[in-house]
C-alpha positions as a printed NumPy array, in Angstrom:
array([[  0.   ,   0.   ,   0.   ],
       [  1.251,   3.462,  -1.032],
       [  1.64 ,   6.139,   1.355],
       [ -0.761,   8.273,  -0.229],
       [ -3.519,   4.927,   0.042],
       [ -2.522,   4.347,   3.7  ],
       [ -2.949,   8.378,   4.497],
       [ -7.054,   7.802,   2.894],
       [ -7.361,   5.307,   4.572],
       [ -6.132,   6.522,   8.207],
       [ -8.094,   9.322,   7.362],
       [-11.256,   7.207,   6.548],
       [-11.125,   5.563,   9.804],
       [-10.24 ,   9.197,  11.402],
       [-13.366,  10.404,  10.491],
       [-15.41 ,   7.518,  11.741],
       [-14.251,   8.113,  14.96 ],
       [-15.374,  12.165,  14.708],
       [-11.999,  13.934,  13.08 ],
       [-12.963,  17.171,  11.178],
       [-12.958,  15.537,   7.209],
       [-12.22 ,  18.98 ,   5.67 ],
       [ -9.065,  18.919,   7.386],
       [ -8.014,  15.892,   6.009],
       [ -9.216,  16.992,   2.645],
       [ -7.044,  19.766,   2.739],
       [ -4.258,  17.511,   3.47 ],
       [ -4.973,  15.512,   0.406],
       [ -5.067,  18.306,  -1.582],
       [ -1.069,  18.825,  -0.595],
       [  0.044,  15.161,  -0.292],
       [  1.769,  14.522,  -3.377],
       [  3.688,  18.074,  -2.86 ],
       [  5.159,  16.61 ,   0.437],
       [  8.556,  14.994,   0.784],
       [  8.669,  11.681,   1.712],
       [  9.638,  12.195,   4.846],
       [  7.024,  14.519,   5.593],
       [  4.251,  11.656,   4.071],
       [  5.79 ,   9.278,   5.992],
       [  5.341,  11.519,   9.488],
       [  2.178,  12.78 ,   8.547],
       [  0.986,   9.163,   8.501],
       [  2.683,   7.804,  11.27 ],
       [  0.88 ,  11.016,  13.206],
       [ -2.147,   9.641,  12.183],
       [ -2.024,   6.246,  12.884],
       [ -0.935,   7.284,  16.662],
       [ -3.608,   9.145,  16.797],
       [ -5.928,   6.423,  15.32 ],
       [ -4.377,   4.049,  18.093],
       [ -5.309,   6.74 ,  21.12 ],
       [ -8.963,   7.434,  19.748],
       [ -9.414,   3.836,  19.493],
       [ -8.221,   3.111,  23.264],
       [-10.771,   5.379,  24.466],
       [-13.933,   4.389,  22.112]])
C-alpha cells in the first residue's frame, strides 16, 4: 500500500471516529507536494492518533 492509500485510509477511519474531514481533505489536496519524509510523518501522526482514539472508544 502506497503512502498516499494508507494516508485515505487513516483518514477514513479518522473520520469515523469524529476527526474534522475537511481537514483531512485539505491535506490531500497537498500530499503529493510533500517529501517523503514529511508523508511518511504525517501518517505515522495519524495512525498514533488512530491508536489513542481507538483506546478510548
Amino acid at each position: 500500500m502506497s503512502s498516499k492509500q494508507r494516508f485515505q485510509d487513516l483518514a477514513a477511519r479518522l473520520v469515523k471516529l469524529g476527526e474534522s474531514k475537511e481537514e483531512f481533505d485539505l491535506w490531500l489536496k497537498i500530499f503529493d507536494d510533500l517529501p517523503e519524509d514529511k508523508q511518511r510523518e504525517l501518517v505515522s501522526m495519524m495512525l498514533k492518533e488512530l491508536e489513542e482514539l481507538e483506546k478510548i472508544r
